[in-house]
Structures are given as structure tokens and as C-alpha cells.
C-alpha positions as CSV (number, residue, x, y, z in Angstrom):
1,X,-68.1,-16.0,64.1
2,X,-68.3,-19.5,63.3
3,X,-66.4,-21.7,60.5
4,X,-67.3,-24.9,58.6
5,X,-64.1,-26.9,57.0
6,X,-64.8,-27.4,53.4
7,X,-62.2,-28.7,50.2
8,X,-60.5,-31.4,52.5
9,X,-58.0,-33.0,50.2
10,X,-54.3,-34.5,50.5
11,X,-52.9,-31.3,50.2
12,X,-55.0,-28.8,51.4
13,X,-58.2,-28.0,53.3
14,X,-60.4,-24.9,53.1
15,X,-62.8,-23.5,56.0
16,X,-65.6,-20.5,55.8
17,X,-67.9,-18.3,57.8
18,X,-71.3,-18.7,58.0
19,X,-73.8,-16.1,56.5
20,X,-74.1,-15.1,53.4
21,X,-71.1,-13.6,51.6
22,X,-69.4,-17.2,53.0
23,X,-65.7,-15.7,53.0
24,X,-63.5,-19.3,52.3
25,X,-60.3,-19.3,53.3
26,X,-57.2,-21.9,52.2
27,X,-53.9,-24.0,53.4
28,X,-51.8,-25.4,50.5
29,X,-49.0,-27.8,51.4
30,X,-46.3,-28.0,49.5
31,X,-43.1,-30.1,49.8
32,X,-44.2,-29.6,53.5
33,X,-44.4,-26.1,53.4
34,X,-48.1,-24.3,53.8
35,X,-49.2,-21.2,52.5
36,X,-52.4,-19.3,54.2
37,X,-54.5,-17.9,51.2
38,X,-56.8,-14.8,52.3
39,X,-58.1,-16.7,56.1
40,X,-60.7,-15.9,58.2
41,X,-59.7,-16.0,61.5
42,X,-61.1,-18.9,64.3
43,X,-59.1,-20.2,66.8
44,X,-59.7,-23.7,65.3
45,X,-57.2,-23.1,62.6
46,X,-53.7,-22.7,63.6
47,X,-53.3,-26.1,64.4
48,X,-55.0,-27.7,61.7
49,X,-52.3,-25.5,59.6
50,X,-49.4,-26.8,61.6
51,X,-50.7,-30.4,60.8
52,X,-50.6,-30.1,57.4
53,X,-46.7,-28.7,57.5
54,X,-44.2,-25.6,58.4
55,X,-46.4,-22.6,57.3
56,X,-44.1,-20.3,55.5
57,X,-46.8,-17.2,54.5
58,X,-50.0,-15.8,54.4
59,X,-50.8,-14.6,50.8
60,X,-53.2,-12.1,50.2
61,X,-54.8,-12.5,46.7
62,X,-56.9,-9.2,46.4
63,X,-55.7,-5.9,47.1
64,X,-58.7,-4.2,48.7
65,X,-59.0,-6.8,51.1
66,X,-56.6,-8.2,53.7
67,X,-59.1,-10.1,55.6
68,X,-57.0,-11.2,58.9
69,X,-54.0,-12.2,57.2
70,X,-52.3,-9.7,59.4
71,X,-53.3,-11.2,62.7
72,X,-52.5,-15.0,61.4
73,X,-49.5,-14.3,59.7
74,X,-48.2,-12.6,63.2
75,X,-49.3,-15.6,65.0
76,X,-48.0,-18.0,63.0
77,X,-44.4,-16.2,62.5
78,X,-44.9,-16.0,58.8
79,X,-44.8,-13.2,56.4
80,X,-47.9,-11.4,54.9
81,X,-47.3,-11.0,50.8
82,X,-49.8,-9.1,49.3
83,X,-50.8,-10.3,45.7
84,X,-46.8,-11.9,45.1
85,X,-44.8,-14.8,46.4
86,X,-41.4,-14.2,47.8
87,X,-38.4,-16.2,46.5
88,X,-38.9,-19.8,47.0
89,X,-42.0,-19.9,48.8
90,X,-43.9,-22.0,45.8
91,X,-41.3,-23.7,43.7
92,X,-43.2,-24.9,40.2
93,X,-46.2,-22.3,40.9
94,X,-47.4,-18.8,40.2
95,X,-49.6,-16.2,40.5
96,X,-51.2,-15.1,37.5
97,X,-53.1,-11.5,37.1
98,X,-57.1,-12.1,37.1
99,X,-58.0,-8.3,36.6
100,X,-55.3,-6.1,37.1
101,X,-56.2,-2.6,36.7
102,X,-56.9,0.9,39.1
103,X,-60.1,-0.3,39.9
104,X,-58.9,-3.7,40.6
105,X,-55.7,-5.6,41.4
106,X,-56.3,-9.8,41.6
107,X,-53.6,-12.3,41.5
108,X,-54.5,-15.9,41.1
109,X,-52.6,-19.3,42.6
110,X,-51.7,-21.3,39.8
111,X,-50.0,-24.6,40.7
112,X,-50.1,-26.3,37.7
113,X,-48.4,-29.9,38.6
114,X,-51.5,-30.8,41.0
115,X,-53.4,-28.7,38.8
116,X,-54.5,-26.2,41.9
117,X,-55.8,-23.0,41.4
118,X,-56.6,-20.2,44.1
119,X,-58.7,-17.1,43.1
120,X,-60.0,-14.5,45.9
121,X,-62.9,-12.9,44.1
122,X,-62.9,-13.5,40.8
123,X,-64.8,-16.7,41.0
124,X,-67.0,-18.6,43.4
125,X,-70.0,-21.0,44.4
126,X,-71.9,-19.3,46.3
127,X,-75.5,-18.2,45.1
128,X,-74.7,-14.1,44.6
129,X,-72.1,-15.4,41.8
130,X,-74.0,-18.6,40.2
131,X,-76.5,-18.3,37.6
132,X,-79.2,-20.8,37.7
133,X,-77.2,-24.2,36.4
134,X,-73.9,-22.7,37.0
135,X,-71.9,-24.9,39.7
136,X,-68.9,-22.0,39.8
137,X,-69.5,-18.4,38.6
138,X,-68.0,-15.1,37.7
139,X,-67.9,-12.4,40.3
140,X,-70.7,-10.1,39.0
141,X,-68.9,-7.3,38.5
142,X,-65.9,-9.3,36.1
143,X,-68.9,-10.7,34.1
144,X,-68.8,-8.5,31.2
145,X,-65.2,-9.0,30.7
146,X,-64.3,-12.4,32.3
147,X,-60.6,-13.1,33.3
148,X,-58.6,-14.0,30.5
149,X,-55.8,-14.9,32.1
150,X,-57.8,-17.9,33.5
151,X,-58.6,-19.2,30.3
152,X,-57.0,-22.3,29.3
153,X,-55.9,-23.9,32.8
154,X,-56.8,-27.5,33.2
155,X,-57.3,-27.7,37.1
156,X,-58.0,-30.6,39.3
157,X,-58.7,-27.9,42.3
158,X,-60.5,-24.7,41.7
159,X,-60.5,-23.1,45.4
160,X,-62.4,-20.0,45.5
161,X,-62.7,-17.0,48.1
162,X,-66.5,-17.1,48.4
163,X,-68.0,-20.8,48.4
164,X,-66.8,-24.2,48.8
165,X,-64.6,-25.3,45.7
166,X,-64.5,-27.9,42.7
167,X,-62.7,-30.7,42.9
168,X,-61.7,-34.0,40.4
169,X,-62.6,-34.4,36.7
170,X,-65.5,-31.4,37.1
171,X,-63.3,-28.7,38.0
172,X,-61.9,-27.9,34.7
173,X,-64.8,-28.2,32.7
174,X,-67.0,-25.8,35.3
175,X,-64.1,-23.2,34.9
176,X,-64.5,-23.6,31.3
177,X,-67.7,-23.0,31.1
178,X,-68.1,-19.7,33.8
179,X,-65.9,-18.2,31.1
180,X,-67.6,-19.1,28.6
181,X,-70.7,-18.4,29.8
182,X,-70.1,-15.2,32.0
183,X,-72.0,-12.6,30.1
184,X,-75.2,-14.3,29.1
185,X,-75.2,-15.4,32.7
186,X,-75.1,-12.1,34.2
187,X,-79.1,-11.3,34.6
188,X,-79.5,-14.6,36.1
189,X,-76.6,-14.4,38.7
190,X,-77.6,-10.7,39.5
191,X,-81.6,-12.3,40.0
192,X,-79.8,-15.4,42.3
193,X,-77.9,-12.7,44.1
194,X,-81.1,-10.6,44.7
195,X,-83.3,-13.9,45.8
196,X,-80.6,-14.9,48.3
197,X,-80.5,-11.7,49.8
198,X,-84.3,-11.6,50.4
């Protein structure tokens, strides 16, 4: 497998695999502390994690997915949380329920001093969640009933699990509008998601 470093910013950098479901993984630094968000693993990454800071977990956003946050949060001598952060991991942030049901359980980074906000599936770039026009989508499958909990947030960062992320004075207005717009767009994201896959 092979990875490409995408959202390079002060605090943070993302990185994905190739092909088509483009799997994006984060590092968050805060007050020199990193957190892992859902990673792919490459041996590439470890020390571009150490550089930002002391990583201090790996957090897995989505419960039907762990991706290799196992492996890296072994490796990197950190624990794994699955969809919650432990006590004092992310002073001033929080992780906010996307959908949380049986069929599926989806936590949300929300740090909402730098205005950075982490979703696993929920949201993303890539083509098999964009509707023609739409420069950050609805997963498919949330379309009918988009994430409330999401509603609202004024982010600076939106950092998604599938696609490279939004970033500056566009990122809040493109996650206001895939809300908005999530179930009118649903034909033509289904029809992207078909073409791409052709």
C-alpha cells in the first residue's frame, strides 16, 4: 500500500491510501500532545507523528472499523480508545455523537478553539460521497437523515476519514451546506459513486 500526505497545517497533517475508497488518516497536536485518529498504517508515519509532539492515543472514531489503530497504538506506546477520550487526553475538546444507534455508533472530534473537527465516515470528499457541485458530502447511507449533531459548528478544519479535507474560510460553509443539502443530493452522489466505480 501506498500513502499520499494531505491537510498539512500547523497543527496537524493527514495522509491516505491510494485507490478508491481513499481511507485518510489524522495527527492532531495539542499543547504538544498528538492524537492518531483512525490511521492507515505505512512505515512513513511514526516519525512524522513524533515530530509533531508526544503522541498520547490512537482514537478510533467508528465502531465497526478499527483500521490499524491496534498495531500503531502498540508501536507507538499509546492507548487505543474506541469512540471516547480518556481523562485529559484533549483538554477544551470533545467528541460529539454523529449517528449513534444499533446500526451505527460514530463519534466526531470537536475542538472548537481552532475550530477542528474529525469525522470517520460521516462525511467526506471523495467522489462515492459528493454530488455533482458538492466539495464535502454525506456518507450515502446518513443522507436521508444527516447528522444533527454536526449542525451548527463553525470549523476552520473539517478532516474527514475518506478524502482530503477543508480547510480556511470554506470549511464551514461546505459543512453547512452538505447538511443542508444531503437529501436532494442523494441520486447524484449515488450516480458519482456508480461512475467512479466504473
Amino acid at each position: 500500500m501506498s500513502i499520499e500526505f494531505c491537510d498539512e497545517f500547523d497543527t496537524g497533517f493527514g495522509w491516505h491510501e491510494a485507490g478508491f475508497l481513499q481511507r485518510t488518516s489524522h495527527a492532531l497536536e495539542l499543547d504538544g500532545r498528538v492524537l492518531v485518529f483512525d490511521p492507515v498504517d505505512d512505515p512513513a508515519i511514526d516519525e512524522r507523528i513524533r515530530a509533531l509532539g508526544e503522541p498520547v492515543a490512537v482514537i478510533q472514531l467508528l465502531d465497526r472499523h478499527a483500521r490499524d489503530c491496534v498495531a500503531i497504538a502498540n508501536r507507538l506506546g499509546v492507548p487505543h480508545l474506541e469512540m471516547r477520550l480518556s481523562e485529559g487526553t484533549a483538554p477544551g475538546a470533545e467528541l460529539l455523537p454523529v449517528p449513534w444507534n444499533r446500526f451505527w455508533r460514530e463519534a466526531a472530534f470537536w475542538e472548537p478553539a481552532r475550530g477542528i473537527l474529525v469525522v470517520g465516515d460521516a462525511l467526506g470528499t471523495v467522489g462515492y460521497f459528493t454530488a455533482p457541485g458538492e466539495a464535502l458530502g454525506v456518507h450515502p447511507l446518513l443522507r436521508l437523515r444527516p447528522p444533527k449533531a454536526l449542525a451548527g459548528l463553525e470549523p476552520s478544519h473539517v478532516l474527514c476519514g475518506h478524502g482530503a479535507g477543508i480547510h480556511g474560510e470554506v470549511a464551514a460553509p461546505a459543512l453547512q451546506h452538505a447538511l443542508e443539502t444531503s437529501r436532494r443530493g442523494l441520486p447524484g452522489a449515488l450516480l458519482s459513486g456508480l461512475r467512479r466505480r466504473s
